[in-house]
C-alpha positions, 0 to 999 in steps of 0.5 A: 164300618168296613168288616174284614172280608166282607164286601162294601155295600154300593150306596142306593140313591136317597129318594122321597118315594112313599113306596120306597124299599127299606134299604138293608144291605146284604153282604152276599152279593157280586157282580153280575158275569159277562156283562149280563143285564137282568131279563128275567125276576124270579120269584120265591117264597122264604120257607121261614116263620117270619120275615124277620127271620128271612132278612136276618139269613139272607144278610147273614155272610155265613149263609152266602144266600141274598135276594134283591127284595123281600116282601113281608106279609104286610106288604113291607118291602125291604131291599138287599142288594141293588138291582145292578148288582148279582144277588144268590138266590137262583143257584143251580138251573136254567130258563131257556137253555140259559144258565147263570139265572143269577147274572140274568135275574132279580130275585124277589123272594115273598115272606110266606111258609109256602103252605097258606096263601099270599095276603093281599097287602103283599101281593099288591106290593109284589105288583107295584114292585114287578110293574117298576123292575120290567119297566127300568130293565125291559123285561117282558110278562114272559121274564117273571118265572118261579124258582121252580120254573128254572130248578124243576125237582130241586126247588119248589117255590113260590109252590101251589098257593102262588097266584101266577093267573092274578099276575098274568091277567095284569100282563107281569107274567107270560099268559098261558096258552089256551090249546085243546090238549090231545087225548093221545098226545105222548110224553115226548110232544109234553116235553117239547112242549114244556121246553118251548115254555122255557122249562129246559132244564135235562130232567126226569119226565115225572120232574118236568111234569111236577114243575109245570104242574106247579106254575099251571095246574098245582092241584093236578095228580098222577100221570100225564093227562090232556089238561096238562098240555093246555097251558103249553098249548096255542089254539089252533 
């Protein structure tokens, strides 16, 4: 049945793979803008007390927020919106000096209240998931970002508990830099830094910090010191 005001959903192809996702449509989707492909997954984290409760708002058109995928702490992955299709989960941001993060992305978003840790069945399944999307869009390890990766000071996850080096020891995120970080080394070298890394959003200094900190050294606190140059860092 067609509701008044609320697009029709694109059929997702019939299939008989075990680990398929449970297809349910969101209405809050459109077409990807100036024939942009994903090259990038970005990755949240719903902030809710169940995924149920994620599903029901991101299929909710009063909302106007969807993902492509929603994983369940059990492992339960659902599909919203094809992987063809421009879902709203990024908003406003930018990864390497390229906005629009929604027209370049697929969204994943991991059900979990950002204050424990992942469970094992849902990381596996993030995986799996993430090992099929690069493979049928070409997206390389560097291509898998955080919604504060992209949204440094607006957004937070998939925040501090997230496992980014389980991810990146299985080449599904970019692997961090091993470089000494210099005892002398001034905010405005960090921020170059960070902006090669792909962090390029025009922020505060405190807000780019943060935002790094929370992909590479979530434990980190107060002001810039060497370690947080590490990961952006290449060995010499």
């Amino acid at each position: 049945m067609h509701v008044a005001g609320i697009q029709v959903h694109s059929a997702v192809p019939s299939t008989t793979d075990p680990q398929a996702p449970i297809w349910h449509a969101s209405p809050n989707y459109g077409p990807r803008r100036d024939g942009l492909k994903p090259s990038l997954i970005v990755l949240h984290y719903t902030a809710m007390n169940s995924a149920q409760e994620a599903l029901d708002r991101l299929c909710d058109p009063v909302h106007e927020i969807s993902a492509h995928y929603l994983i369940g702490g059990d492992g339960t992955l659902w599909q919203l919106v094809r992987e063809e299709d421009r879902a709203w989960h990024a908003g406003a941001g930018e990864w390497h000096g390229q906005s629009d993060i929604n027209s370049r992305s697929i969204g994943v978003e991991l059900d979990n209240t950002g204050k424990h840790p992942f469970s094992e069945p849902q990381m596996q399944r993030l995986e799996k998931l993430l090992h099929k999307i690069m493979h049928r869009w070409t997206i390389q390890p560097n291509g898998v970002i955080g919604h504060s990766d992209m949204a440094p000071g607006r957004k937070f996850d998939p925040g501090p508990r997230f496992d980014w080096l389980r991810l990146e020891r299985n080449a599904l995120a970019a692997s961090r830099e091993q470089g000494d970080g210099r005892q002398d080394a001034p905010q405005d070298r960090f921020r170059t830094l960070a902006q090669a890394a792909g962090f390029s959003a025009e922020v505060d200094d405190e807000t780019l910090l943060n935002a790094v900190r929370l992909r590479y050294r979530p434990w980190g606190k107060g002001p810039l010191r060497p370690a947080d140059f590490a990961p952006l860092t290449p060995q010499s």
